[in-house]
VEXBA-234609 format. One record per residue (C-alpha): x, y, z. Coordinates in Angstrom, 2 decimals, decimal comma. Layout:
# residues N
+---------+---------+---------+
|    east |   north |      up |
+---------+---------+---------+
|       X |       Y |       Z |
...
+---------+---------+---------+
# end
This chain:
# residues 150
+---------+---------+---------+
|    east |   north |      up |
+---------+---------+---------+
|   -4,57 |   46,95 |  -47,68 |
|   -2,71 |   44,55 |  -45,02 |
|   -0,76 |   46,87 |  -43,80 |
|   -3,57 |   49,41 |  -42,97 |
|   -5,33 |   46,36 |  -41,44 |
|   -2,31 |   45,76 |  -38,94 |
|   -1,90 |   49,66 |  -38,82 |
|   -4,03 |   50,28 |  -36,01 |
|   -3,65 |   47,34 |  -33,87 |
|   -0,33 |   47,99 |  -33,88 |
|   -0,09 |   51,41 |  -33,09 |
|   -2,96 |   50,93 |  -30,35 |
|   -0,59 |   48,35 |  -28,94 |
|    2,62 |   51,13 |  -28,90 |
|   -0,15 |   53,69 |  -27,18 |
|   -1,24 |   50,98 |  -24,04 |
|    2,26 |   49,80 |  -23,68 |
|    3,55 |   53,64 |  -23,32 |
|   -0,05 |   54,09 |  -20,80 |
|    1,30 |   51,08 |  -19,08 |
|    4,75 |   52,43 |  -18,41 |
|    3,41 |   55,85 |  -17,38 |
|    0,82 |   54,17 |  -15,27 |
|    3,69 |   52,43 |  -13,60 |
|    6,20 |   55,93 |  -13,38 |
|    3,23 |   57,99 |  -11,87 |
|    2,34 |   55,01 |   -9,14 |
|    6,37 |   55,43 |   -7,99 |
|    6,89 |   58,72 |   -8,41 |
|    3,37 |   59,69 |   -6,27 |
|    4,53 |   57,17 |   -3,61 |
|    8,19 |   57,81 |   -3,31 |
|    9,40 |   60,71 |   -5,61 |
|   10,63 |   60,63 |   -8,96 |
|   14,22 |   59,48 |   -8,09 |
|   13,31 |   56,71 |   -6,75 |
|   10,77 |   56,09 |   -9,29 |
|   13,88 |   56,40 |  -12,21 |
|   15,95 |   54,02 |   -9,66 |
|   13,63 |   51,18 |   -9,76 |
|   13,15 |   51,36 |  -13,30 |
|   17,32 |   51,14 |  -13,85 |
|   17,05 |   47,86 |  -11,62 |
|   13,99 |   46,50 |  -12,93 |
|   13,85 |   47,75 |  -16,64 |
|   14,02 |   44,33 |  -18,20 |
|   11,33 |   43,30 |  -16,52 |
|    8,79 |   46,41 |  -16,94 |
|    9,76 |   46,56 |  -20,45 |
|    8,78 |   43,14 |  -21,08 |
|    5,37 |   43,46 |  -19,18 |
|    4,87 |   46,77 |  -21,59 |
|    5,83 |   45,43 |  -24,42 |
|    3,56 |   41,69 |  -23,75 |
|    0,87 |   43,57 |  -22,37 |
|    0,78 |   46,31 |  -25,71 |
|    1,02 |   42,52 |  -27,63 |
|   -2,22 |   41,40 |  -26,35 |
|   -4,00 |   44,46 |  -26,87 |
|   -3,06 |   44,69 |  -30,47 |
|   -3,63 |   41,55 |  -31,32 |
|   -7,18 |   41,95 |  -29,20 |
|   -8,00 |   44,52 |  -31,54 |
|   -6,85 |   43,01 |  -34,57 |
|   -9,23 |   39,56 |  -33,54 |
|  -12,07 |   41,97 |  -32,84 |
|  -11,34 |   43,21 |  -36,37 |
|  -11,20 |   40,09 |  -38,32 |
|  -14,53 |   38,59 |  -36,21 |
|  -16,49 |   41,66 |  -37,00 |
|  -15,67 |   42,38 |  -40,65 |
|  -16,22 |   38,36 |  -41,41 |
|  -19,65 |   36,81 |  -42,23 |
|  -18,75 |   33,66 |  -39,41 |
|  -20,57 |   33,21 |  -36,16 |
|  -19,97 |   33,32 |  -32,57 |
|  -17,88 |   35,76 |  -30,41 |
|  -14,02 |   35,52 |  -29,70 |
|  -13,47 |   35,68 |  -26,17 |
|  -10,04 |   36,99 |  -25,43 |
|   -7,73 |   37,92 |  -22,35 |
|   -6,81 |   41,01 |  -20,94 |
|   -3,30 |   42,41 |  -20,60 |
|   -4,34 |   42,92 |  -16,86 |
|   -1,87 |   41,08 |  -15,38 |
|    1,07 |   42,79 |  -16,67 |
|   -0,10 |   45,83 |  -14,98 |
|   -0,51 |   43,42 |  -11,97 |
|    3,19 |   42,18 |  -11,66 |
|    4,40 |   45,37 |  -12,76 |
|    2,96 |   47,20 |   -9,78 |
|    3,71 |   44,89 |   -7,49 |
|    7,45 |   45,07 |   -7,76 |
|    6,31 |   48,58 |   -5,66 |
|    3,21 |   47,99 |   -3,19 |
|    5,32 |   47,53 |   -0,53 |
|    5,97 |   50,80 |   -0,22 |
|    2,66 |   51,66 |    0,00 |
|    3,63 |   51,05 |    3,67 |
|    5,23 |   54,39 |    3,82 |
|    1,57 |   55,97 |    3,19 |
|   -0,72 |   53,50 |    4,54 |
|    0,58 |   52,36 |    8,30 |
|   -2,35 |   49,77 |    9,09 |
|   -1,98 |   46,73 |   11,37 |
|   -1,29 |   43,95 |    9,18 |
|   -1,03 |   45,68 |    5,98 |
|    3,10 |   45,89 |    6,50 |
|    3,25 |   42,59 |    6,82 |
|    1,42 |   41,45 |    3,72 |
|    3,47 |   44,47 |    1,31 |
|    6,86 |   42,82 |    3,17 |
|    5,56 |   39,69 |    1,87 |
|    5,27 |   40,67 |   -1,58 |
|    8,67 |   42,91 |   -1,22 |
|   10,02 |   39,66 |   -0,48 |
|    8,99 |   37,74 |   -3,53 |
|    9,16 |   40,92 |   -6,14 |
|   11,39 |   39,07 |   -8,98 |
|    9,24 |   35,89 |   -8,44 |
|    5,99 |   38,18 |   -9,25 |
|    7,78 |   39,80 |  -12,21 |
|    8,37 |   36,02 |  -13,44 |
|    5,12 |   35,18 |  -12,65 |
|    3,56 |   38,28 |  -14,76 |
|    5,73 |   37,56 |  -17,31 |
|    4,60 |   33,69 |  -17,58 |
|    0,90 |   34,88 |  -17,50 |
|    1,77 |   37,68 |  -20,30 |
|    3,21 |   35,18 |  -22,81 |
|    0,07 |   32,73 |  -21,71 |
|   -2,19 |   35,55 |  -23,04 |
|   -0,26 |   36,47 |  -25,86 |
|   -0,76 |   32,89 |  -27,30 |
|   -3,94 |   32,50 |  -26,23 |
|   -5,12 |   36,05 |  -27,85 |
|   -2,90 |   35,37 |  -31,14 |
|   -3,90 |   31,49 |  -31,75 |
|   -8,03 |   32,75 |  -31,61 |
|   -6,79 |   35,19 |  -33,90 |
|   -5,50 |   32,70 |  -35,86 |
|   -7,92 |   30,54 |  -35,42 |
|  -10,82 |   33,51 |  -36,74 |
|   -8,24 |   34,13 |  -39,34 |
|   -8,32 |   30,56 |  -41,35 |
|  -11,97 |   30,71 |  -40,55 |
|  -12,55 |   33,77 |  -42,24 |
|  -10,16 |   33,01 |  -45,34 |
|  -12,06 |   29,70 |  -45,98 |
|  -15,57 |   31,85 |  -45,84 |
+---------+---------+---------+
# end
């Protein structure tokens, strides 16, 4: 019975890490071909796997708190992060060359900026992943020891 109960978390996890990874090969391949998409991933790969992988965390363990709250007889509502900011730094490892399709005043600048500072946002995506990851999985253990003293 525990594993079914992990079952599906889990494996909705796998499916919005993959999303999350195809979200971020279809971005780079529509901006700058599929080359250069595969090219960025071969530099970057440590860090866009880790996004997936925290952001596919949160969202099973979202679902598994969601779970727990609504099969047990204990009030209030759970209020737990999204995986949002994975998405976030993973995509903007890339926006700057949104400047080869979108040549406004100013906007070159401010994608050079973050161009600049691409390995700082991974860092800082990956810092806000692990923040929701323990946030997320201490309410769910938190609703969990709740729910076994019920």
């Amino acid at each position: 019975m525990r594993h079914a109960s992990i079952a599906r978390p889990a494996a909705l996890g796998l499916i919005a890490s993959a999303l999350l990874l195809a979200v971020y090969f279809a971005v780079l391949a529509l901006l700058s071909g599929w080359t250069f998409a595969a090219t960025q991933f071969a530099e970057f790969w440590p860090f866009v796997v880790a996004l997936a992988a925290g952001f596919g965390a949160q969202i099973g363990l979202y679902v598994r708190l969601r779970t727990v709250v609504r099969h047990g007889a204990g009030p209030g509502t759970v209020v737990a992060v999204s995986g949002g900011t994975s998405a976030a730094a993973m995509m903007s490892c890339c926006t700057h060359y949104l400047a080869n399709i979108i040549p406004v005043l100013g906007a070159t600048g401010t994608l050079a900026l973050v161009a600049q500072y691409q390995t700082q946002f991974f860092w800082l995506g990956l810092v806000l992943n692990a923040a929701g990851v323990l946030y997320v999985g201490r309410k769910l253990w938190q609703a969990s020891r709740h729910m076994a003293q019920m």
